[in-house]
C-alpha positions as CSV (number, residue, x, y, z in Angstrom):
1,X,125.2,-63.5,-40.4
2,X,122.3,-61.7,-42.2
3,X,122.7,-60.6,-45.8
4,X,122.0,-56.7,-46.2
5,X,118.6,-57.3,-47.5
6,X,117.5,-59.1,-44.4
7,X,119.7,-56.5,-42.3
8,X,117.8,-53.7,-44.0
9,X,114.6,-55.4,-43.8
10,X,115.0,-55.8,-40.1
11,X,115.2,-52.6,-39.5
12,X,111.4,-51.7,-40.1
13,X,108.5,-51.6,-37.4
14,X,106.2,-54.0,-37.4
15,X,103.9,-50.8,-36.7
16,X,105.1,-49.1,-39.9
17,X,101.2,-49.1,-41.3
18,X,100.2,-46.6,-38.9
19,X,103.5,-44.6,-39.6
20,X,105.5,-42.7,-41.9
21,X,107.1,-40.4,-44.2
22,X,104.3,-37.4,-44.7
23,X,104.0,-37.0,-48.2
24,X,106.0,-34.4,-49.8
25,X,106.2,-32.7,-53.6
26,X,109.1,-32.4,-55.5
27,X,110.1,-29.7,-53.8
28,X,110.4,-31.1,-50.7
29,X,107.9,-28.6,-48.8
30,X,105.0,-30.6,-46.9
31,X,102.1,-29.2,-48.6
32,X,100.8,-26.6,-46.4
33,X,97.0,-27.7,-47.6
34,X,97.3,-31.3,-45.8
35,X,98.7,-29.0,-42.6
36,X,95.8,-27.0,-42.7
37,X,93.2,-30.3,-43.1
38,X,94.9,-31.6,-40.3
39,X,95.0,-28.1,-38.3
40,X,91.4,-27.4,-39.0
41,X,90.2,-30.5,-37.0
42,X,92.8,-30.0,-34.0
43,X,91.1,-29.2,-30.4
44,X,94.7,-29.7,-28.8
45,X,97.9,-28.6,-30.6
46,X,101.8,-28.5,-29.2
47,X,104.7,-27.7,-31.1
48,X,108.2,-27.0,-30.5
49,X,111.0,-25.4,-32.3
50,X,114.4,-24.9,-31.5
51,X,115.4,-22.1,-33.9
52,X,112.3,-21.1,-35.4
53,X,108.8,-19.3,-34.4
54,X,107.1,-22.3,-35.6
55,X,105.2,-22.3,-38.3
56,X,101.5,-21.4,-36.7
57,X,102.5,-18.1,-35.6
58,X,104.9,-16.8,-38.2
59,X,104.4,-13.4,-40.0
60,X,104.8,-13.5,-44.4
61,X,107.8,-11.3,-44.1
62,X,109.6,-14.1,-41.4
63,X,108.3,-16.8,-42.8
64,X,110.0,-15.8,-46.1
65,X,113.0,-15.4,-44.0
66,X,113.0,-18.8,-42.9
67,X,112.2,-20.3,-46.1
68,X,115.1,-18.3,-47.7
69,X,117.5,-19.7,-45.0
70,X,116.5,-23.3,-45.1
71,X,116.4,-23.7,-49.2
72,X,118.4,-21.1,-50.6
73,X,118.7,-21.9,-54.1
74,X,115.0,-21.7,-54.0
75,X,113.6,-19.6,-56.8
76,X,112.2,-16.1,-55.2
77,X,109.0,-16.6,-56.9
78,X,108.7,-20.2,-55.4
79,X,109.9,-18.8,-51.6
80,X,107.1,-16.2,-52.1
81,X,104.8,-18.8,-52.9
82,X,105.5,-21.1,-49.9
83,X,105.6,-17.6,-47.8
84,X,102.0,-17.4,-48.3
85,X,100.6,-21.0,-48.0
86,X,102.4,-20.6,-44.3
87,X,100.8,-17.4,-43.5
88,X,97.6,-18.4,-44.6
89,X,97.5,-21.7,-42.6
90,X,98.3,-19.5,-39.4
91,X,95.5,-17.0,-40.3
92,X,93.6,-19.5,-40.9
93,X,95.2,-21.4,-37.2
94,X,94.6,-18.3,-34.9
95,X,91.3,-16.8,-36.6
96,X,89.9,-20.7,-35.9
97,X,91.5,-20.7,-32.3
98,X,90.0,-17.4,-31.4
99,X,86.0,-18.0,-32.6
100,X,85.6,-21.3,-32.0
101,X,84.3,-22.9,-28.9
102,X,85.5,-26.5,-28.7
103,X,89.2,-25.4,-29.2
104,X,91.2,-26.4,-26.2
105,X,94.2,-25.5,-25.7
106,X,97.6,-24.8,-28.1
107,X,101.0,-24.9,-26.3
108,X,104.0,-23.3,-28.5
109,X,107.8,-23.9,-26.7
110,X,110.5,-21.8,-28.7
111,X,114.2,-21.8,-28.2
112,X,115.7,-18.6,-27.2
113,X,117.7,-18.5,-30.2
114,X,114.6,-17.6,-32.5
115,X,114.2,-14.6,-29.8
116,X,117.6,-13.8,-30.3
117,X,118.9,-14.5,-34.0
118,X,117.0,-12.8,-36.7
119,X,116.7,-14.7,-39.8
120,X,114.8,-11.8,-41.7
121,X,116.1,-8.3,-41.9
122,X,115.7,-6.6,-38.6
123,X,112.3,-4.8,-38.5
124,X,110.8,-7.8,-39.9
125,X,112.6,-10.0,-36.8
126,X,110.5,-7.1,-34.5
127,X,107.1,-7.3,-36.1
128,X,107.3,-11.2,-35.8
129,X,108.1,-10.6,-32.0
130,X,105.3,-8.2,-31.6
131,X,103.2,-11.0,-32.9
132,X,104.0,-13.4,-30.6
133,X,103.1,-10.6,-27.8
134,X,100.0,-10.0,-29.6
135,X,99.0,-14.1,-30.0
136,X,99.8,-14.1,-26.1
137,X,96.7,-12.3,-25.3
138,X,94.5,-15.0,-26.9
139,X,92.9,-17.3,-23.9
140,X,93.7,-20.6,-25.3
141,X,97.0,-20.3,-26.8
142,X,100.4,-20.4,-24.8
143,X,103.9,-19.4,-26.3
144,X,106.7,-20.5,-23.8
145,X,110.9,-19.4,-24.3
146,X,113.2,-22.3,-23.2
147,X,116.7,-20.7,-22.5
148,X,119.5,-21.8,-24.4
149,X,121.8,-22.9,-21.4
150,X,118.6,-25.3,-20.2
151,X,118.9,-28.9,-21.1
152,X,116.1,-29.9,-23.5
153,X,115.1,-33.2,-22.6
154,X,115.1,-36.0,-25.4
155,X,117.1,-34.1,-27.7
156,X,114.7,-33.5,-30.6
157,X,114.4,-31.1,-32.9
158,X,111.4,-29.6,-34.8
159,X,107.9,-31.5,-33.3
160,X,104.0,-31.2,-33.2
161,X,101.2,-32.9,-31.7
162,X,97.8,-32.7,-32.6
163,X,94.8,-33.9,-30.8
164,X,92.0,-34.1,-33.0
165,X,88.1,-34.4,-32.4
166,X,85.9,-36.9,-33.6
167,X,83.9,-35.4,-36.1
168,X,83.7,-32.1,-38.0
169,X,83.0,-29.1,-35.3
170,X,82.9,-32.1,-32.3
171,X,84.1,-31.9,-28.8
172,X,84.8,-35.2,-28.4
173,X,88.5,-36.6,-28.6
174,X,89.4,-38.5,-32.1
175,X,92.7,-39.6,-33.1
176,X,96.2,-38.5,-31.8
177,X,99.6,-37.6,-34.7
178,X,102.2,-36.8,-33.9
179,X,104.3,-35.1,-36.5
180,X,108.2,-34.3,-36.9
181,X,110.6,-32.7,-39.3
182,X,114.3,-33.4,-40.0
183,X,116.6,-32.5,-42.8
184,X,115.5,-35.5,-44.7
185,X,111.6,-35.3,-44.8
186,X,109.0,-35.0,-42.1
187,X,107.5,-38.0,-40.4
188,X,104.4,-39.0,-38.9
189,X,102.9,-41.3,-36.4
190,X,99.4,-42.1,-35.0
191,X,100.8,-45.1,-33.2
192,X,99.7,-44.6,-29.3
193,X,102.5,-45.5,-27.7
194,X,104.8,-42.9,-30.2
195,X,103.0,-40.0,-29.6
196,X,102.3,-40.8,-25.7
197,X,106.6,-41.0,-25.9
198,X,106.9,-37.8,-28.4
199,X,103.7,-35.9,-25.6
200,X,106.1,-37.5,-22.6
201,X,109.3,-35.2,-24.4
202,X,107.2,-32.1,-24.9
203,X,106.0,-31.9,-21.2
204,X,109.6,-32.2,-20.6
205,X,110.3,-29.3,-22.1
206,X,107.7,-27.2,-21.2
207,X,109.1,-28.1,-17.4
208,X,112.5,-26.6,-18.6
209,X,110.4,-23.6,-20.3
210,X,110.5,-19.7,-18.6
211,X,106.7,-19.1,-17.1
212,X,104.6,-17.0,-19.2
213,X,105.5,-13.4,-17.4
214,X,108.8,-14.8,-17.5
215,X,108.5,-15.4,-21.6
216,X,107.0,-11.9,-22.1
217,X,109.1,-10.5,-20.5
218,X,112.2,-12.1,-22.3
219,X,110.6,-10.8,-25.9
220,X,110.0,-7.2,-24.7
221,X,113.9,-6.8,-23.6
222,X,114.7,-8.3,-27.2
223,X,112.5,-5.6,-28.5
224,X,114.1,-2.8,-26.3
225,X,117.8,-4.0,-27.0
């Protein structure tokens, strides 16, 4: 029989240099600047959220509400704060994805419960919708619903991929992360065969995802209700 050390020890990857915990303040908010470095050298982004708008295409007013919800002992001033490094990296995200020419493609897949269950007051719940009608029109991005009574295949929660190029403003195709957040930290991987596993699950759910008429649709009857 092992003793715990070994037992513990045994548990990491051999791998575990080219993966890990993302670094992380006190606070235990990913610092939105590292996001953004990463962000602004992306040609290909996916990301999937199960309960949220994700991050990229959240409004200040909802992303204060989902800030408040996760953390809520969190000083105002602090929520505020946060609020606003968010919104600026999705500024920042779309006014990149619109102007510039080597950006490919950005897939977003959002559970119908973020359609459905406000987590800001009302009218800020509908201007984040209009948003997402609004980001719609833009050529290279693609926001797809998955309804809540459709099996999501590998059972994750919050995750992104980026595709990066290989050099500052190049086309060419550079190194692969693949990013994911749980209630104890977010994680990172640039191992090959992780985020060929974690791009395997996100197809998945895309296949499980209403069409894009479909998802437009699905927001404008929210907005009606």
């Amino acid at each position: 029989m092992s003793t715990p050390s070994e037992a513990l020890a045994a548990l990491r990857s051999p791998f575990q240099q080219r993966q890990g915990r993302a670094h992380t303040p006190d606070t235990g908010e990913i610092s939105a600047e590292r996001l953004a470095a990463v962000e602004a050298h992306a040609v290909t982004v996916r990301a999937w959220n199960p309960h949220l708008i994700p991050g990229l295409l959240q409004t200040t007013r909802y992303a204060t509400g989902a800030i408040t919800s996760a953390r809520p002992s969190l000083p105002a001033d602090d929520v505020q704060r946060y609020a606003h490094h968010r919104a600026a990296r999705a500024d920042q995200f779309l006014q990149r994805w619109g102007n510039v020419a080597h950006a490919e493609a950005a897939w977003f897949a959002i559970g119908e419960d973020a359609i459905r269950q406000p987590i800001a007051h009302n009218q800020a719940h509908r201007a984040q919708l209009q948003h997402l009608l609004n980001v719609m029109d833009l050529p290279r991005i693609h926001v797809r619903i998955v309804p809540a009574d459709r099996p999501v295949p590998g059972r994750t929660g919050q995750l992104a991929l980026y595709g990066l190029a290989h050099g500052a403003g190049g086309r060419e195709r550079g190194a692969r992360l693949g990013y994911l957040e749980s209630s104890i930290g977010a994680w990172y991987t640039l191992r090959s065969a992780d985020v060929a596993r974690l791009h395997t699950v996100f197809d998945g759910i895309i296949d499980v995802a209403l069409s894009a008429d479909d998802t437009r649709s699905r927001i404008l009857e929210e907005l009606a209700a």
